[in-house]
LOBA-405632 format. One record per residue (C-alpha): residue number from 1; x, y negated, z. Coordinates in steps of 0.5 Angstrom, whole numbers, plus 500, padded with zeros to 3 digits. Layout:
N
{NUM {X Y Z}}
...
***
This chain:
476
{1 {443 547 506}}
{2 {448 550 512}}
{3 {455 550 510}}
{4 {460 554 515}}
{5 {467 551 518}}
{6 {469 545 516}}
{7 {475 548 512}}
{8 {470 550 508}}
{9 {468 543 506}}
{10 {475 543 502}}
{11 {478 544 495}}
{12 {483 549 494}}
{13 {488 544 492}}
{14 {486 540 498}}
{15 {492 542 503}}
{16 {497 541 497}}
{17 {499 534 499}}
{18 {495 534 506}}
{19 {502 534 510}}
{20 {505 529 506}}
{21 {499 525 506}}
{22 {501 525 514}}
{23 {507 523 514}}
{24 {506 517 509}}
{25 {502 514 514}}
{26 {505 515 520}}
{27 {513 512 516}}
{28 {508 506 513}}
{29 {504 504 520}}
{30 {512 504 523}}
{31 {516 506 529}}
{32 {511 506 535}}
{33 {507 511 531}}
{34 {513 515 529}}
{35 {515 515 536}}
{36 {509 518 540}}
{37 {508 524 534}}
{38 {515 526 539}}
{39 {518 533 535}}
{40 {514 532 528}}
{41 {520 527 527}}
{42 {523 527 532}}
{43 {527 534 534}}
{44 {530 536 540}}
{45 {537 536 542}}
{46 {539 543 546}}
{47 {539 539 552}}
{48 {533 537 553}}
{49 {530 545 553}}
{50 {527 546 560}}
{51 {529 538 562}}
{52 {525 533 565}}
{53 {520 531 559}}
{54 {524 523 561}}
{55 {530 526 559}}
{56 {528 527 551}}
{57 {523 520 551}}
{58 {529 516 554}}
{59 {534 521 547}}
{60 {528 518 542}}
{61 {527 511 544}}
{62 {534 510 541}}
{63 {531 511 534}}
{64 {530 504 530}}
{65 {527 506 524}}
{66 {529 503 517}}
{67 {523 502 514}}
{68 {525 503 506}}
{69 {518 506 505}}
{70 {513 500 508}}
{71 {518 495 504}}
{72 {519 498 498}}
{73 {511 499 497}}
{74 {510 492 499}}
{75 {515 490 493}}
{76 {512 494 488}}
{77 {504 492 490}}
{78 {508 484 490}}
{79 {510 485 483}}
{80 {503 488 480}}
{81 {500 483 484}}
{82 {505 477 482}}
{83 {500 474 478}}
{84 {492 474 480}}
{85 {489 480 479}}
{86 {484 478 472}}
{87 {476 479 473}}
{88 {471 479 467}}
{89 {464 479 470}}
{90 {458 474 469}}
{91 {459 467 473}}
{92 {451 468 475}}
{93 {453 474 479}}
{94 {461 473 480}}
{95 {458 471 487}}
{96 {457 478 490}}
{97 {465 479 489}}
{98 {466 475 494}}
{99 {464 480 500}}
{100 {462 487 496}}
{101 {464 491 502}}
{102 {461 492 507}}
{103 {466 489 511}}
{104 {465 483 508}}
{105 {472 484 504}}
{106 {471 482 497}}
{107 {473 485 491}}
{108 {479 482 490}}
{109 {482 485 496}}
{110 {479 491 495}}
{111 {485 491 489}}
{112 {490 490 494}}
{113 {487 495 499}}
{114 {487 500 491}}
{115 {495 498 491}}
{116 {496 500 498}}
{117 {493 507 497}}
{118 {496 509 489}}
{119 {503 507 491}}
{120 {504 509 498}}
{121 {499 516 497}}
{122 {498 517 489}}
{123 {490 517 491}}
{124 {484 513 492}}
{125 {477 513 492}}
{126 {471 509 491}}
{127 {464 510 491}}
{128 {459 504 489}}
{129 {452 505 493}}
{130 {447 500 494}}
{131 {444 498 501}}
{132 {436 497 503}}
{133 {436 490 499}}
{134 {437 495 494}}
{135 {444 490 493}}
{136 {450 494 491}}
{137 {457 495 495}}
{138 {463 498 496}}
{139 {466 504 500}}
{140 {473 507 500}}
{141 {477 512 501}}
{142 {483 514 502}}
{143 {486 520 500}}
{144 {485 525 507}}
{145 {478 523 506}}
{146 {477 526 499}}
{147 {475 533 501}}
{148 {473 536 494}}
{149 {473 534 488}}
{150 {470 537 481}}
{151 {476 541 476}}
{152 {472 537 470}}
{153 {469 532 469}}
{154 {464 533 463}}
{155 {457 534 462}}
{156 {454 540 463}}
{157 {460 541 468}}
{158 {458 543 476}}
{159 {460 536 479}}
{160 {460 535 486}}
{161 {465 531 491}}
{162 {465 531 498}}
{163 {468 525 502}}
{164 {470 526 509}}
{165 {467 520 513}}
{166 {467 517 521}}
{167 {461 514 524}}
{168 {458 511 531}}
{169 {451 512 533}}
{170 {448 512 540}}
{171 {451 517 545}}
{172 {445 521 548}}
{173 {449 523 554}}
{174 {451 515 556}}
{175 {445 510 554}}
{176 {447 504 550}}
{177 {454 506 548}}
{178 {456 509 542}}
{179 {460 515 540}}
{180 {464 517 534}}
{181 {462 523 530}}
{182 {464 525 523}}
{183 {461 527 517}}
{184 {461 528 510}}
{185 {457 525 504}}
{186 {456 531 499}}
{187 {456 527 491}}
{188 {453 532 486}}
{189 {449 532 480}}
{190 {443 537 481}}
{191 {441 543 476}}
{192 {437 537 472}}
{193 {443 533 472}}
{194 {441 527 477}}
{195 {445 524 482}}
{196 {444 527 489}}
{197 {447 524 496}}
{198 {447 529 502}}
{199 {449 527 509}}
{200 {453 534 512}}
{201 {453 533 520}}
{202 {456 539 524}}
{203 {452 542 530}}
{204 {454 548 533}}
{205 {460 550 528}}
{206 {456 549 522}}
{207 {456 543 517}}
{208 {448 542 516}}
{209 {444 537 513}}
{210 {442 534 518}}
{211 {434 530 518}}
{212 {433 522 519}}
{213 {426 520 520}}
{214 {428 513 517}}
{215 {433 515 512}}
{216 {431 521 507}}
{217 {437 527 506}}
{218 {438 528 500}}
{219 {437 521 498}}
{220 {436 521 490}}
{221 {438 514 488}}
{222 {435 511 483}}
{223 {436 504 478}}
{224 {429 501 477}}
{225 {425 508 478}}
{226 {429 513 473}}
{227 {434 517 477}}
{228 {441 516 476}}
{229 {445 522 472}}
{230 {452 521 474}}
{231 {456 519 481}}
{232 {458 513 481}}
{233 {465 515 485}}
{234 {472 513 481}}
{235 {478 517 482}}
{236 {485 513 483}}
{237 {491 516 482}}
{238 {498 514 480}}
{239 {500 519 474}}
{240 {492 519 472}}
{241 {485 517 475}}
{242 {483 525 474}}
{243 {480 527 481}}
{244 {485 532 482}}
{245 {491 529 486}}
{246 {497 526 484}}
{247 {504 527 487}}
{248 {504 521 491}}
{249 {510 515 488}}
{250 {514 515 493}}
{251 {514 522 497}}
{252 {522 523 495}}
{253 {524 516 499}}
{254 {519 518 504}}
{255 {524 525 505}}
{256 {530 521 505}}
{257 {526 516 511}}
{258 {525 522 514}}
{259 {532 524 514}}
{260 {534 517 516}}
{261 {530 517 522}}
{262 {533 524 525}}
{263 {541 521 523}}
{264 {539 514 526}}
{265 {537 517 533}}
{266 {541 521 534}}
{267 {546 516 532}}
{268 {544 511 536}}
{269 {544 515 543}}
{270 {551 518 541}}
{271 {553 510 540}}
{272 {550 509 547}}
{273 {555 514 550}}
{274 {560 513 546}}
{275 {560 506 547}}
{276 {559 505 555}}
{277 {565 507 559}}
{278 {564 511 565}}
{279 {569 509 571}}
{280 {572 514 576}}
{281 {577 514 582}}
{282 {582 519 585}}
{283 {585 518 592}}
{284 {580 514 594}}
{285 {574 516 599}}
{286 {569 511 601}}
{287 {564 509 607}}
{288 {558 515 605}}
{289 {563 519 601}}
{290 {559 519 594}}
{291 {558 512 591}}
{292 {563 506 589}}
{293 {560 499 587}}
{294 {563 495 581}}
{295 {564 487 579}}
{296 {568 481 581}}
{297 {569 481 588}}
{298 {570 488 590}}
{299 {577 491 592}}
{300 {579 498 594}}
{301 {584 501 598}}
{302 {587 508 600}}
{303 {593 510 603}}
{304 {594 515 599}}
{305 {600 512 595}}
{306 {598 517 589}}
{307 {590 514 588}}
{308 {589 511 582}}
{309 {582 510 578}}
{310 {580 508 570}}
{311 {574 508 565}}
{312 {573 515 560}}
{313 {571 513 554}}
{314 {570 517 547}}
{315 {574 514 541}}
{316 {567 516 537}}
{317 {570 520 531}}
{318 {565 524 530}}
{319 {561 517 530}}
{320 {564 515 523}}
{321 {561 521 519}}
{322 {554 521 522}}
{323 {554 512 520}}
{324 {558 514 513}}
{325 {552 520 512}}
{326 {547 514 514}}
{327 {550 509 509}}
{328 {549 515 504}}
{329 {543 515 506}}
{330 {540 508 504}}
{331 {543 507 498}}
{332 {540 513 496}}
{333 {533 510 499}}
{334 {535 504 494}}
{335 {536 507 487}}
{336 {530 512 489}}
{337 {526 506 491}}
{338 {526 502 485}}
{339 {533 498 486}}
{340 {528 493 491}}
{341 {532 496 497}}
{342 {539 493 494}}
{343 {543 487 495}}
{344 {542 482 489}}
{345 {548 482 485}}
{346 {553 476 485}}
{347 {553 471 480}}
{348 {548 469 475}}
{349 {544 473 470}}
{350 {542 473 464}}
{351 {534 475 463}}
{352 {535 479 458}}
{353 {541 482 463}}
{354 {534 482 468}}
{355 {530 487 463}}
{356 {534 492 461}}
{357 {537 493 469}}
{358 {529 493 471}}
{359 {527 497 465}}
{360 {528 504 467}}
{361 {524 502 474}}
{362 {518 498 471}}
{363 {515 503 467}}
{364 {513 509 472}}
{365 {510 502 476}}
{366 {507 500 469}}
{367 {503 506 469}}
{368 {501 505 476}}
{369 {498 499 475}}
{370 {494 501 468}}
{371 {491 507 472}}
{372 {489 501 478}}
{373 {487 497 472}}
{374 {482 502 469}}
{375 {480 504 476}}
{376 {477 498 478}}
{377 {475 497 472}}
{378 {470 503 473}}
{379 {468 501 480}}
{380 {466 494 476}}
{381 {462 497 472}}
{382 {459 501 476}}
{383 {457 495 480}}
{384 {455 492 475}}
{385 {451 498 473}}
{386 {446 495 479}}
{387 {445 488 477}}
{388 {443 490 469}}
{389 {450 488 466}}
{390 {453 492 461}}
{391 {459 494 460}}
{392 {464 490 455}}
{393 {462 484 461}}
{394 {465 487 466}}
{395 {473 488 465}}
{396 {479 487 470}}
{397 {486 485 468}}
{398 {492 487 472}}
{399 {500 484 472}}
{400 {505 488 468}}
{401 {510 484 467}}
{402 {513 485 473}}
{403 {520 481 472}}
{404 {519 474 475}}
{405 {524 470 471}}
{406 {524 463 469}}
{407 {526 459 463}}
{408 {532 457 463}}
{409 {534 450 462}}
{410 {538 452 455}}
{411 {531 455 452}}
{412 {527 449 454}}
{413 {532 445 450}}
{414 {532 449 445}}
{415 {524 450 445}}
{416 {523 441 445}}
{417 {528 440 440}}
{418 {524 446 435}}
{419 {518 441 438}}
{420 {520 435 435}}
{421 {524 437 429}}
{422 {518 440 427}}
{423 {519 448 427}}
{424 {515 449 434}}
{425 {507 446 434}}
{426 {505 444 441}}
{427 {501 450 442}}
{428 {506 455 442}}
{429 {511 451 446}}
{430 {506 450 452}}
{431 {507 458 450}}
{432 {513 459 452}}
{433 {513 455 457}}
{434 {508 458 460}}
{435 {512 466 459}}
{436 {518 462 462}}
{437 {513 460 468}}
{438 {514 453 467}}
{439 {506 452 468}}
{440 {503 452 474}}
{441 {499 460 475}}
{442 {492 460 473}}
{443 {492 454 468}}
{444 {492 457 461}}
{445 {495 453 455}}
{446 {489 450 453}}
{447 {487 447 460}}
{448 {495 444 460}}
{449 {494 441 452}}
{450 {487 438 455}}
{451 {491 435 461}}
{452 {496 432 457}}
{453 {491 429 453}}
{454 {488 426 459}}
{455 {495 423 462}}
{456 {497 420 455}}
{457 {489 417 455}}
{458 {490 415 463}}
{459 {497 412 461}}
{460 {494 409 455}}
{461 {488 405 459}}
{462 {494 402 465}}
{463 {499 400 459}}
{464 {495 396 453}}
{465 {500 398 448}}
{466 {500 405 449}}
{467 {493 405 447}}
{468 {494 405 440}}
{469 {498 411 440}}
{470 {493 415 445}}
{471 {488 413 440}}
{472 {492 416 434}}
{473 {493 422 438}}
{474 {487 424 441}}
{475 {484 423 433}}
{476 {488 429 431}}
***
């Protein structure tokens, strides 16, 4: 198999997002990498044309980046992952969750690694594979690393993705070192219908597959001696897991970021100016005819009657405009950023208050979550598709309650009144407690009544004359 030119690896809608993709991790990994990708965010001033190279280095490094992309992603993945992530699979073979990657990462961090890529890039991947124990793992990628992808996904359908991949082997021209190369892994379903993996590596400009003499390429996985028919790949995306890409969640904000960052430099340099007066003299000649130091302790005299000296200074008008369009700026990033960049409101609000004003911004992050959800719910199953485990025993829940807001005292005087006088059975006031957070994370309202009981039959056998109303109750 020979395939010419790397571009042709790629799907015709690849180029689609691919500049986006790049700016997004370059704002998410912050302002180092910002500054070392020089004119990409950074243009250059008029007066830095045909100028020491120092001179547009020492304009950029003014810059402070406000990084509303970076923090508005970790208050959306903080909110899906407010409460832990729910994982349905056999306790015999839960084990292998703890470090399903190869990395040693377990599945629940490949949760939050699925959170980072669907809200910062609007697409993710993962491939369930097995090692030479013939044990399944899990490999990811991210959304420059999905190269080509089917239009359909259905039986009868041609099916073959292509994943862009950087490994280290040995270096022939240095021994006992390691070099980087890339290759791509071709997924497909050949004309029978059974699941292909092919190993593309580039020799001479040209993606061949390349042979290994421990390894075979192709490699035709199979469970138990039958050949696999379908590739165990999952698409993630945040409007929906097809494996054509989704508009990425966040590329209005990065716009607004990315103007930001240009205002921001330019303000910063011209506040330095503007702020730094300039001292200068007339009448007054000194020693070399050139320099005059400054500072306590240095007088100065001229026999020109005539000889003054001061500071210029900018008054900064311009300034004020370019500060006012920055403040413009981040109040745009706040509404666009799901109001998590807004200060919080004064005063104390109702819950109800709470919902409806988030109402409008949870339900984009609602569907986000669901297709996170339904993702690795698929990669579990495909995990689970190794161990003989079937599919209704393999099920992941995701939050989608993203408002944290706690009972009230009132409603839990409320719900204790309904309790005593009878309008509230137990079961359903360790309900509402546990909606209003009042119950530690992680314990459900049937191991809170197991806990009461055991505290009423741990105080009934310190105190002799609470016996019989522990015995009364624990016989209801």
């Amino acid at each position: 198999m020979v395939a010419k030119g790397f571009d042709d690896q790629t799907h015709k809608h690849f180029g689609r997002y691919k500049e986006d993709y790049v700016d997004l991790h370059d704002f998410l990994a912050g302002e180092r990498r910002i500054k070392e990708q020089g004119d990409r965010y950074t243009p250059r001033l008029e007066g830095h044309r045909n100028k020491p190279e120092s001179t547009y280095n020492t304009y950029k490094a003014f810059g402070i980046l406000y990084n509303a992309l970076h923090r508005t992603r970790q208050g959306l993945k903080g909110a899906i992952l407010r409460k832990p992530v729910d994982i349905l699979f056999p306790e015999s073979q839960k084990a292998i969750l703890d470090d399903i990657m190869l990395n040693g990462a377990s599945f629940g961090d490949l949760a939050r690694m699925a959170c980072d890529d669907v809200l910062g890039y609007g697409r993710y991947g993962v491939l369930v594979d097995i090692d030479e124990d013939e044990d399944p793992y899990v490999a990811t990628y991210n959304a420059l690393s999905i190269l080509n992808w089917p239009e359909i996904v259905k039986a009868g359908a041609p099916q073959k993705i292509k994943l862009a991949e950087k490994i280290e082997i040995p270096d022939p021209d240095e021994p006992g070192k390691l070099k980087e190369i890339q290759q791509i892994r071709q997924l497909e379903l050949d004309d029978k219908g059974k699941y292909l993996v092919t190993l593309l590596r580039e020799v001479d400009g040209e993606w061949v597959a390349f042979q290994d003499v421990e390894n075979p390429n192709p490699r035709m996985p199979t469970y138990k001696g039958v050949r696999l028919d379908y590739i165990p790949f999952t698409f993630f995306g945040a409007t929906s897991n097809v494996p054509n890409p989704s508009r990425p969640p966040l590329l209005d904000l990065l716009y607004l970021v990315k103007g930001h960052w240009r205002l921001t430099v330019a303000y910063q340099y011209g506040v330095n100016f503007a702020g730094l007066p300039t001292p200068w003299f007339a009448g007054f000649v000194h020693e070399d005819g050139s320099t005059a130091p400054l500072g306590p302790g240095v007088a100065y005299f001229a026999d020109d009657p005539g000889a003054t000296c001061g500071f210029l200074q900018t008054g900064g008008e311009g300034l004020a405009s370019m500060e006012h369009a920055l403040d413009r700026l981040e109040g745009q990033m706040a509404i666009v950023g799901a109001r998590l960049l807004e200060e919080q409101r004064a005063g104390v609000e109702a819950a109800e208050t709470v919902r409806l004003r988030s109402s409008g911004d949870s339900a984009t992050l609602a569907d986000i979550a669901g297709n996170i959800e339904h993702g690795l719910t698929q990669v579990l199953r495909n995990i689970g598709f190794w161990l003989g485990i079937g599919e209704k025993e393999a099920q992941v829940s995701v939050n989608k309650d993203f408002t944290s807001v706690k009972a009230s005292p009132q409603d839990i005087t409320a719900w204790v009144q309904a309790l005593q006088g009878g309008a509230m059975s137990l079961e359903t006031f360790l309900w509402n407690m546990e909606q209003g957070e009042m119950i530690q994370p992680g314990r459900t309202v049937e191991d809170e009544m197991d806990a009461i009981a055991e505290d009423k039959l741990k105080a009934a056998r310190e105190t002799p004359g609470l016996q019989k109303l522990a015995g009364q109750f624990l016989t209801q």
